[in-house]
PyMOL CGO cylinders between C-alpha atoms (Angstrom):
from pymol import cmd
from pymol.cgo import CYLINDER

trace = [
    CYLINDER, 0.00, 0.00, 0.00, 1.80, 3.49, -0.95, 0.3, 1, 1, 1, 1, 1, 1,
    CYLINDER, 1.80, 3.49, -0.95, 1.20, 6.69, 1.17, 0.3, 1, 1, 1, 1, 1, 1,
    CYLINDER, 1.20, 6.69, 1.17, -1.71, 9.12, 0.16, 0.3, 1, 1, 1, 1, 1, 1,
    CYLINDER, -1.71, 9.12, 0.16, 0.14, 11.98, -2.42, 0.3, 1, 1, 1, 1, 1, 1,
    CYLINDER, 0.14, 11.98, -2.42, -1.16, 15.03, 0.51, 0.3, 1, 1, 1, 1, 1, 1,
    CYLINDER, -1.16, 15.03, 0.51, 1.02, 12.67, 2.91, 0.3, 1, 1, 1, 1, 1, 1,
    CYLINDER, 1.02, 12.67, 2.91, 4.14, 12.67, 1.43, 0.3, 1, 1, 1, 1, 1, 1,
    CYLINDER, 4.14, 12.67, 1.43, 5.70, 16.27, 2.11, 0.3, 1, 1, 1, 1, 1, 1,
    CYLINDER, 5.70, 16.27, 2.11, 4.32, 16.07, 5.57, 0.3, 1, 1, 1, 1, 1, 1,
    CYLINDER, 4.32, 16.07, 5.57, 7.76, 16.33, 6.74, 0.3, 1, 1, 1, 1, 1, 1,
    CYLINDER, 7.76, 16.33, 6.74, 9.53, 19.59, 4.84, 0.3, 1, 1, 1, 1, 1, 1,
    CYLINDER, 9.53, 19.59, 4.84, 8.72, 22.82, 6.34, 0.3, 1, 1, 1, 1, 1, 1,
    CYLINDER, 8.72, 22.82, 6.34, 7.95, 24.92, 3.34, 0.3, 1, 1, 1, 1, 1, 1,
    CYLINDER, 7.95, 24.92, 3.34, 9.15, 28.43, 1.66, 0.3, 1, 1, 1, 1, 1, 1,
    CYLINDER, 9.15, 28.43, 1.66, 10.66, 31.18, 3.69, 0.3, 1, 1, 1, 1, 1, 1,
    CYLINDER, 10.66, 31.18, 3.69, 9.71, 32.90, 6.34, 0.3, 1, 1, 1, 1, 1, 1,
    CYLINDER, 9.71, 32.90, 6.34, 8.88, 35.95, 5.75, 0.3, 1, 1, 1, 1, 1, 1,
    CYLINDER, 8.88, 35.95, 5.75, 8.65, 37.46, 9.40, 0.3, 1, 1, 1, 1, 1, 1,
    CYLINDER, 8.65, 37.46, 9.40, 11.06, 36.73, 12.32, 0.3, 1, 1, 1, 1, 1, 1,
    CYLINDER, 11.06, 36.73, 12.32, 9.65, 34.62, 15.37, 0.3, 1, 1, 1, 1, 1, 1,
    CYLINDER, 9.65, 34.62, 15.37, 9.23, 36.88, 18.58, 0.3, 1, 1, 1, 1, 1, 1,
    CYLINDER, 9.23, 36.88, 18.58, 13.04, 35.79, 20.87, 0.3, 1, 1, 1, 1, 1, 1,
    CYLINDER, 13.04, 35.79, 20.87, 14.57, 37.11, 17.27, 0.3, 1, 1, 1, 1, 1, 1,
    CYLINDER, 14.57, 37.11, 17.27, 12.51, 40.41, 16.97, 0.3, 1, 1, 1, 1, 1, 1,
    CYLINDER, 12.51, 40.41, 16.97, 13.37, 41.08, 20.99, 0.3, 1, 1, 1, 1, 1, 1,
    CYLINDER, 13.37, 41.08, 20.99, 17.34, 40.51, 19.78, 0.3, 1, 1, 1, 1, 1, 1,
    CYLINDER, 17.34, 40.51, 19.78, 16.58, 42.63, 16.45, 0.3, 1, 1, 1, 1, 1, 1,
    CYLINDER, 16.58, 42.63, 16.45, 15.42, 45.31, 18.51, 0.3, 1, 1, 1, 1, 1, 1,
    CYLINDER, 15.42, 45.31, 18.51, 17.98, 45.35, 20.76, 0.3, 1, 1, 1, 1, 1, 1,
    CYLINDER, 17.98, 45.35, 20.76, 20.45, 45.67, 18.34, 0.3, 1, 1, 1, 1, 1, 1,
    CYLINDER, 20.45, 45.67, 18.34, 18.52, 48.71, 16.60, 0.3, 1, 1, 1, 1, 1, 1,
    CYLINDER, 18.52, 48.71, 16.60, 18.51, 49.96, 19.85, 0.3, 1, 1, 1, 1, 1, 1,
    CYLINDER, 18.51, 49.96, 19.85, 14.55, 50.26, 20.11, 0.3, 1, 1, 1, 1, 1, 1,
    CYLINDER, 14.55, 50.26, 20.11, 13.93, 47.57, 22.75, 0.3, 1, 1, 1, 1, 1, 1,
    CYLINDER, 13.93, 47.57, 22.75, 13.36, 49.37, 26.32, 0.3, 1, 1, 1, 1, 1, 1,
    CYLINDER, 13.36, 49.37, 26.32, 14.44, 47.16, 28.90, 0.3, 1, 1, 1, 1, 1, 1,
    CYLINDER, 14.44, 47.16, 28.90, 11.23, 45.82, 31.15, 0.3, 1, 1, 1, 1, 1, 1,
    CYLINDER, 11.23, 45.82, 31.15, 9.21, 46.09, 27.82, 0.3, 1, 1, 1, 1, 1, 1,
    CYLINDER, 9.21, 46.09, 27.82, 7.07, 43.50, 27.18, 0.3, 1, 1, 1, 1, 1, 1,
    CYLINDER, 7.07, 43.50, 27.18, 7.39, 41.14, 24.84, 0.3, 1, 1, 1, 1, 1, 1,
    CYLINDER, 7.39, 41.14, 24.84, 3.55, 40.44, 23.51, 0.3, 1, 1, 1, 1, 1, 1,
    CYLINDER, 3.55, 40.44, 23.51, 2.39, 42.95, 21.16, 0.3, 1, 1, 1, 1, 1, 1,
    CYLINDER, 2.39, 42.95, 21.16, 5.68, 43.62, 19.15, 0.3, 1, 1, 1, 1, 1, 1,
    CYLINDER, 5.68, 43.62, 19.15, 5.44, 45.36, 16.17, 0.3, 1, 1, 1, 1, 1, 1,
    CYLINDER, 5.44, 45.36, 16.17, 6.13, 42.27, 12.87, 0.3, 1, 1, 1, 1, 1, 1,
    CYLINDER, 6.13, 42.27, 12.87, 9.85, 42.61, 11.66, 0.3, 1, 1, 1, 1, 1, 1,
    CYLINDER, 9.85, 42.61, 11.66, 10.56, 41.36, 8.34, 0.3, 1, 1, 1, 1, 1, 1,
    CYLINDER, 10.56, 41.36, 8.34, 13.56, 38.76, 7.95, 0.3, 1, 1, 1, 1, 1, 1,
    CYLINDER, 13.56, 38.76, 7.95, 16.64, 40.64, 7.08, 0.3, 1, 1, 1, 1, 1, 1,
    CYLINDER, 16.64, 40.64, 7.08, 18.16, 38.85, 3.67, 0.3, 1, 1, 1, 1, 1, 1,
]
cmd.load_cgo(trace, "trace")
């Protein structure tokens, strides 16, 4: 019996992401020197993945 066609790719990821994940926007920000310290970290303006 072979695996369903939908099945097969179940295990690659997909394209790029196109936005960073929030413990990399906290470290972009620091860098850029707009992270406050004692800010919170919910609610961050999305940061597009630097190429």
């Amino acid at each position: 019996m072979s695996k369903h066609s939908s099945l097969k790719a179940a295990g690659s990821a997909g394209g790029k992401r196109s936005v960073m994940k929030r413990f990399e926007r906290v470290k972009a920000m620091k860098e850029s020197g707009t992270w406050k310290e004692g800010q919170s970290p919910i609610g961050l303006p999305k940061t597009k993945v630097a190429k």
